[in-house]
C-alpha positions in Angstrom: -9.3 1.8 -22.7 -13.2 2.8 -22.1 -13.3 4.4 -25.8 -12.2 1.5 -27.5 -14.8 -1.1 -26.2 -17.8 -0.8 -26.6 -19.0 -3.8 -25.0 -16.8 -2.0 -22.0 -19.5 0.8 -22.3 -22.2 -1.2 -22.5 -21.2 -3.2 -19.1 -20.4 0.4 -17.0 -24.4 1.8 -18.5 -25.8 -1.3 -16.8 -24.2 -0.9 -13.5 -26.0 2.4 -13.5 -30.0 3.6 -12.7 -31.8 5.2 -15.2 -29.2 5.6 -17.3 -30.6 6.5 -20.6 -34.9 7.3 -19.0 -35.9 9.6 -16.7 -38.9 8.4 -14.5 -40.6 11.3 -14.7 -39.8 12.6 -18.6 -39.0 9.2 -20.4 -35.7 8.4 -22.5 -33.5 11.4 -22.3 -29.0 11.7 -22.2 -28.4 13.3 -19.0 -26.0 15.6 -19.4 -26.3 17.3 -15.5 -23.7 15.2 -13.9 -22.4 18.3 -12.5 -25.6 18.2 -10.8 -25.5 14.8 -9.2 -24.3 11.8 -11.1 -26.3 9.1 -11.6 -26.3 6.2 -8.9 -25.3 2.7 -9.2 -27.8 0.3 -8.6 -25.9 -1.3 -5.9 -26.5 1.7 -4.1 -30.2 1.7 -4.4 -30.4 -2.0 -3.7 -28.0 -1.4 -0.4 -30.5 1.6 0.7 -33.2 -0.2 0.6 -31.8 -3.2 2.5 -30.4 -0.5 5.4 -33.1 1.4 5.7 -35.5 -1.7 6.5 -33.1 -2.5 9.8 -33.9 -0.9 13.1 -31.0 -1.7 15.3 -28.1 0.8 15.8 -24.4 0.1 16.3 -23.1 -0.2 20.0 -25.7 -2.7 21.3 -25.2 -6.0 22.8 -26.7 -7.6 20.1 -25.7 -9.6 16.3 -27.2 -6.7 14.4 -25.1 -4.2 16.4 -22.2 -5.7 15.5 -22.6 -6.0 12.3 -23.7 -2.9 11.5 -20.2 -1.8 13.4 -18.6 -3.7 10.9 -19.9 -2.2 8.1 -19.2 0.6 9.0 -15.8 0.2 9.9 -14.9 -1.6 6.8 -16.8 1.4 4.7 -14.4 3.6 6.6 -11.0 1.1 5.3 -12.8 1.4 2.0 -12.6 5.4 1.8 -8.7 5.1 2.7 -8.0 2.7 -0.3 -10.3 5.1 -2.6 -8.6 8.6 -1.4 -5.5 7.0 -0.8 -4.9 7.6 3.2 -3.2 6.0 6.2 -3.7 8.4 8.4 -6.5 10.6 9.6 -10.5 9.8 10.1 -13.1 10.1 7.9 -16.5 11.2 8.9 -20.0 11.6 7.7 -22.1 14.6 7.9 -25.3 16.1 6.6 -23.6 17.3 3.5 -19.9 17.9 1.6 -21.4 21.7 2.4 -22.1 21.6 5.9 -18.5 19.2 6.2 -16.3 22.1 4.4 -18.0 24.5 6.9 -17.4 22.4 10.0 -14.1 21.7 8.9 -13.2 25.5 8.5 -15.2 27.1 11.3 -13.1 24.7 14.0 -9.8 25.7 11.6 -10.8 29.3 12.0 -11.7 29.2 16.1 -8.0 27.5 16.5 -6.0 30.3 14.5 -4.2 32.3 16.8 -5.1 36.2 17.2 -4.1 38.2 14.1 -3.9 35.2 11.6 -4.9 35.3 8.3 -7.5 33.0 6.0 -6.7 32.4 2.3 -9.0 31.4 0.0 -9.5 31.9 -4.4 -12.5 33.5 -5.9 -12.6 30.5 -8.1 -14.7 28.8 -4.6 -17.9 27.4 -4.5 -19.6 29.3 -1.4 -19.0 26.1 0.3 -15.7 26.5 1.0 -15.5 30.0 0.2 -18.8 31.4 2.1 -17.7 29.2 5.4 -14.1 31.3 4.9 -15.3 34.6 4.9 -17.7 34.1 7.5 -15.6 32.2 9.9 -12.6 34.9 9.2 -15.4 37.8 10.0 -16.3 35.9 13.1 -12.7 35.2 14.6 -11.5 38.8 13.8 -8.8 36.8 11.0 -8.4 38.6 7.8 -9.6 37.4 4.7 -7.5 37.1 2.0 -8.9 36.6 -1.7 -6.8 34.9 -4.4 -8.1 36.0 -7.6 -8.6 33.9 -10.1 -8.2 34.3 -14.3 -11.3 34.7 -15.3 -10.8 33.5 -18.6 -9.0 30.4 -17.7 -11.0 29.9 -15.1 -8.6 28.5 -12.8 -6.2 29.3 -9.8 -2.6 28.5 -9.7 0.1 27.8 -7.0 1.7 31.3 -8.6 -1.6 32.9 -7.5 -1.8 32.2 -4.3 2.2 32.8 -3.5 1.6 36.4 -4.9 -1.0 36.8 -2.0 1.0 34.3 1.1 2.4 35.7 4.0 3.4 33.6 7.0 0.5 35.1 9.4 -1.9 32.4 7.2 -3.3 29.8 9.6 -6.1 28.8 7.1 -6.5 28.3 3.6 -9.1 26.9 1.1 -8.8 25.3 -2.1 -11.6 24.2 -5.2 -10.2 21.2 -6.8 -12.5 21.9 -9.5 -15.0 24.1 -11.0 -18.9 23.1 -10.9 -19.9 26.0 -13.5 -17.2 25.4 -16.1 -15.2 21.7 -15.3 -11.9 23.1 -14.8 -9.6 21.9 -12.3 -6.8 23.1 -10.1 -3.3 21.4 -9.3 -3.6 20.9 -5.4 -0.3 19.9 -5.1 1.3 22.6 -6.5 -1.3 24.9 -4.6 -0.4 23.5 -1.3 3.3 23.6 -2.1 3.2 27.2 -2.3 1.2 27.7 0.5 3.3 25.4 2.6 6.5 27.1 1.8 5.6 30.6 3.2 3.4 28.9 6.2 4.2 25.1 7.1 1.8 24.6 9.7 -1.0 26.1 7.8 -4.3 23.8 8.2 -5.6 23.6 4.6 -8.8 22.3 3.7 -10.2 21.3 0.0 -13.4 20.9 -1.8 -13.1 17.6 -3.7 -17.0 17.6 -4.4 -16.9 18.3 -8.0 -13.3 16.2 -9.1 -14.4 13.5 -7.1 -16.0 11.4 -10.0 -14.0 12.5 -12.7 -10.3 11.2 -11.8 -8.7 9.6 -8.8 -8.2 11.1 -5.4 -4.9 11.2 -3.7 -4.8 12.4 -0.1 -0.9 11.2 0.7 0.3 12.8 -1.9 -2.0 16.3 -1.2 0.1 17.1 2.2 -3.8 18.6 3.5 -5.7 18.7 6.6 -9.0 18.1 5.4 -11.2 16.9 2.6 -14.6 16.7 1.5 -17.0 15.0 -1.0 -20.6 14.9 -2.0 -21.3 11.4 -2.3 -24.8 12.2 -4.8 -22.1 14.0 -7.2 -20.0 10.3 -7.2 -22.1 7.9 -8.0 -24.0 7.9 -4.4 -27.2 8.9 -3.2 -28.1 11.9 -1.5 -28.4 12.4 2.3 -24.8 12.4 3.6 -21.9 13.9 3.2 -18.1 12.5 3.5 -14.9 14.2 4.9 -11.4 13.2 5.7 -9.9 14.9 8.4 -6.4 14.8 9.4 -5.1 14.1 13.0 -4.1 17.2 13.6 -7.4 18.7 12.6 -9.2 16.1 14.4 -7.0 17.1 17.5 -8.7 20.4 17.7 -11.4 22.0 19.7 -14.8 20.9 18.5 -18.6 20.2 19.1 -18.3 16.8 20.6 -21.0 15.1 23.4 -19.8 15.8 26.8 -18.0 12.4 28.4 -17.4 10.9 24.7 -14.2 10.1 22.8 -12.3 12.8 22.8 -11.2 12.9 18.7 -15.5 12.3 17.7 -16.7 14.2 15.3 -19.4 12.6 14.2 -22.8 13.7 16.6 -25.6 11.1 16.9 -26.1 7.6 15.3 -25.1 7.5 11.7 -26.9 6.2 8.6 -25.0 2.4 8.0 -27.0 2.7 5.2 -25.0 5.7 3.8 -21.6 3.9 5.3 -22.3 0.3 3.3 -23.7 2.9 0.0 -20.6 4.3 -0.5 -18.5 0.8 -0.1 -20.1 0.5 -3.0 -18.8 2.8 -5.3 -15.5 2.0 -3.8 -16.0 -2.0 -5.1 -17.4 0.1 -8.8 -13.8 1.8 -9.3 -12.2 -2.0 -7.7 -14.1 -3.5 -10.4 -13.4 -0.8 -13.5 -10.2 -0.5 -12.9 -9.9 -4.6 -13.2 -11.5 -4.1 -16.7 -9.0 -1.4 -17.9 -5.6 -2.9 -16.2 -3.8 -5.9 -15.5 -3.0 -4.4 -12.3 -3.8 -6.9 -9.0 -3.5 -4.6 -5.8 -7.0 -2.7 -5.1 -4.9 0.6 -4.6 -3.6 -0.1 -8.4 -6.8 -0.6 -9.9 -8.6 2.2 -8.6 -5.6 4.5 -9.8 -6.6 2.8 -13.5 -10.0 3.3 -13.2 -9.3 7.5 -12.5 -6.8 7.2 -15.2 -9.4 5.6 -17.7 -11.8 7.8 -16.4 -10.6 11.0 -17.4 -9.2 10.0 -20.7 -12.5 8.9 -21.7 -14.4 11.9 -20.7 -11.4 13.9 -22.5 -12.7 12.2 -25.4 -16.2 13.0 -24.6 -15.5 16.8 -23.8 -13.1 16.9 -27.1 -15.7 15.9 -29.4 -18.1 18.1 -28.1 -16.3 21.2 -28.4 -14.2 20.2 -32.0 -16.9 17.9 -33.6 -17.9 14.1 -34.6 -18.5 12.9 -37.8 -20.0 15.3 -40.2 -21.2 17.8 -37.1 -19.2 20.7 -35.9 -18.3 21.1 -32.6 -19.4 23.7 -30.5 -16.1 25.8 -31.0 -16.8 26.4 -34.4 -20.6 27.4 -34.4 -21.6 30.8 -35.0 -21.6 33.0 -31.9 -20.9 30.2 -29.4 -18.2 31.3 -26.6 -17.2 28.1 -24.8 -16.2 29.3 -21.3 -12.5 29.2 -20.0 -11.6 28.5 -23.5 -12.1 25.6 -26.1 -8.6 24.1 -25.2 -8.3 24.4 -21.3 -5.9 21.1 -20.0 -7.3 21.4 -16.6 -11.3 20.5 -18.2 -12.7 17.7 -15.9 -16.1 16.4 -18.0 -17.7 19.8 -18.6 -18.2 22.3 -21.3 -20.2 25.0 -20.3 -20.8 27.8 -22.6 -23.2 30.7 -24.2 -24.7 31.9 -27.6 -24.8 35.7 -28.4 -28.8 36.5 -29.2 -30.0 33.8 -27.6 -30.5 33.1 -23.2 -29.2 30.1 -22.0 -32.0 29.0 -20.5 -34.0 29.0 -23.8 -31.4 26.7 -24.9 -31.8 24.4 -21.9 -35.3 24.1 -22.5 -35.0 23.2 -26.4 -32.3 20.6 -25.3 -35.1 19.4 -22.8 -37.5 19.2 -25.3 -35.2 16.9 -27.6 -34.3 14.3 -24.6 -31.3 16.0 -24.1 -31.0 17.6 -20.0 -28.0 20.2 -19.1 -28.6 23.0 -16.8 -28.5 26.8 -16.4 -25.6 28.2 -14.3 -26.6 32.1 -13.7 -24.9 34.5 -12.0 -26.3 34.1 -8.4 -24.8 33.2 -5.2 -23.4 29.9 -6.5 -21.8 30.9 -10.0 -21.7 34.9 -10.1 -17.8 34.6 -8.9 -17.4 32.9 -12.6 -20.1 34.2 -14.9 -20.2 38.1 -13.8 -16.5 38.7 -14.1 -17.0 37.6 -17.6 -20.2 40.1 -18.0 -22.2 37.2 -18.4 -25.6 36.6 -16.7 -25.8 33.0 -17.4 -24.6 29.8 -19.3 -25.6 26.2 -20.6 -23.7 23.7 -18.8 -23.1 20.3 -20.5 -21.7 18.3 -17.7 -20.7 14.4 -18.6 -19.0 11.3 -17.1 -17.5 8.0 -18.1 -21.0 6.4 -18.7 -22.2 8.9 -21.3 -21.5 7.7 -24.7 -20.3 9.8 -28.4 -23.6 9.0 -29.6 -25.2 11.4 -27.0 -22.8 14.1 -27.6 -23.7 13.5 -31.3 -27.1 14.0 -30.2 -26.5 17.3 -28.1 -24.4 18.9 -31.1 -26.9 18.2 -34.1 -29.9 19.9 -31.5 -27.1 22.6 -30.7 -26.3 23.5 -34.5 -30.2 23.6 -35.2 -30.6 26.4 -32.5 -27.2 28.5 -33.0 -27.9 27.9 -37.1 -31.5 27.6 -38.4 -33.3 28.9 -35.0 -36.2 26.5 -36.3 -37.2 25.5 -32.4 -40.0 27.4 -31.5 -39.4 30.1 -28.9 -41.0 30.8 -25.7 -43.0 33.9 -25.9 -41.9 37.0 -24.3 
């Protein structure tokens, strides 16, 4: 396993840019995965090579060819990663404006007096394209609350709230303000047993780098990920679509293939990048198995993944060597509670007296970066329920090491303890 070897560790920080220095600060952890994880450096190398290439696919020519090839063989590379044989994937501006594609054709195809279900656990992307596609089509909106102190949704929440008038329904695999993620399967069971032929569409962008995907095994119409949030660059976003939601209406050049979502030439650049995070999880999950079948290894790799960061988020909030852990500092809350199953990499949490983002910056200051969620369009559906107008967010993944959470917790007990870091001025 990852924790155990060290020289394991060492191997996955190389494959990665600016793993432990920031161009523009100098050495400093990031802690901001939940930001944008950091990107392999076969992804900057393959970028670069792309970009400098001025032919497009479809042209009588070598280069057109191969850049056809690429991008079908990025396209057999997403299948073996999410685990599909069916279905198209497609790339878009970003996972946002992909979940809102995906749902706004969902929406227009519902019949007259359906129904849209969604959780107020959503990210706007999925959850602002819902209620405004529902508003649009006449549908009715239907809101799944979540537990606010869990922070999660279940399949028993949303069967409380199913009826068999639901044509549409969206669903956060995880949480990008506190980590915590939802059981799809169990989700789309319950939704499937009131309404079979409901199209259901999920937001993957935050789980995506913190365990494996499994589309055969979700029984969903549509998928979509942030490639800059799994090891990517920014500039494109990826979906998985399923044939019957590729079979409906939608925006599509007049005379071209009929099932095309795609509009315009695409990036092969962005195609080839993310063929290469597909041969990263290949290659991890060859270091952490004896498995032989690609499939295998990237289910190992998603397995060691999230035991790792488990190990990572447990230390964190119980404590490493002679430092407590944030769960038993003075007036620290961790947010949907210290011992949450469903946590995915992230701890995010608050200190009575003292604003998050004073915090952030002190981290800063020490070479230590996290974030400030606040309770704004993207995070008030978490942090205002709990009357809370902000939090720090520590967000990790399998690269970060025990000695930067060792770090984090010694600058953490210094500010919740001895408040000797000076304070901005008021």
């Amino acid at each position: 396993m990852i924790q155990a070897n060290p020289s394991l560790i060492d191997a996955i920080r190389d494959r990665f840019a600016h793993v432990d220095s920031c161009p523009f600060q100098g050495p400093r952890v990031y802690f901001e995965n939940g930001g944008g994880a950091l990107t392999l450096k076969t992804v900057v190398e393959t970028t670069a090579k792309y970009a400098a290439i001025p032919d497009n696919q479809g042209r009588d020519n070598p280069a057109a060819d191969a850049l056809t090839g690429i991008i079908e063989k990025a396209k057999a590379d997403l299948a073996l990663l999410m685990n599909s044989d069916a279905g198209q994937f497609i790339i878009g501006e970003t996972g946002t404006e992909l979940l809102f594609r995906m749902i706004r054709n969902a929406c227009l195809s519902a019949s007259n007096g359906s129904k849209v279900i969604g959780s107020s656990i959503e990210h706007p992307s999925s959850r602002g394209a819902a209620l405004h596609w529902a508003e649009h089509t006449g549908m009715e909106y239907v809101n799944v609350p979540h537990d606010p102190e869990g922070g999660r949704v279940t399949a028993k929440d949303y069967a409380a709230q199913m009826t068999p008038d639901v044509a549409v329904a969206t669903i956060l695999q995880a949480s990008p303000v506190t980590g915590i993620g939802m059981d799809v399967t169990s989700i789309v069971k319950a939704i499937r047993l009131v309404s079979p032929d409901c199209l259901i569409i999920v937001d993957g962008i935050q789980h995506a780098a913190h365990g494996h995907m499994d589309l055969a095994s979700y029984d969903i119409d549509g998928y979509a990920i942030s490639p800059y949030k799994v090891f990517s660059r920014h500039g494109y976003g990826v979906a998985w679509i399923s044939d019957r939601l590729t079979a409906l209406r939608h925006e599509a050049l007049k005379g071209g293939p009929v099932h095309n979502w795609e509009l315009g030439t695409r990036d092969t650049g962005a195609f080839a990048a993310i063929s290469d995070v597909v041969i990263y999880f290949d290659w991890l999950g060859g270091e952490v198995s004896r498995e032989t079948e690609p499939r295998r290894r990237i289910e190992a790799a998603g397995k060691a993944i999230k035991r790792y960061e488990t190990v990572l988020t447990n230390a964190l909030i119980n404590g490493t060597g002679n430092l407590p852990g944030l769960r038993d500092m003075d007036n620290l809350t961790i947010l949907s509670g210290a011992d949450n199953p469903g946590r995915e990499g992230t701890v995010s949490f608050v200190v009575a007296g003292i604003e998050s983002p004073e915090i952030v910056r002190i981290l800063k200051s020490q070479g230590i970066r996290t974030h400030t969620r606040t309770a704004d369009h993207y995070s008030g559906n978490v942090l205002t329920p709990l009357n809370l107008p902000d939090c720090v967010r520590i967000s990790m993944c399998h690269y970060n090491t025990i000695q930067e959470v060792t770090k984090a917790l010694g600058v953490i007990q210094e500010i919740v303890s001895s408040n000797s870091f000076p304070r901005k001025s008021a």
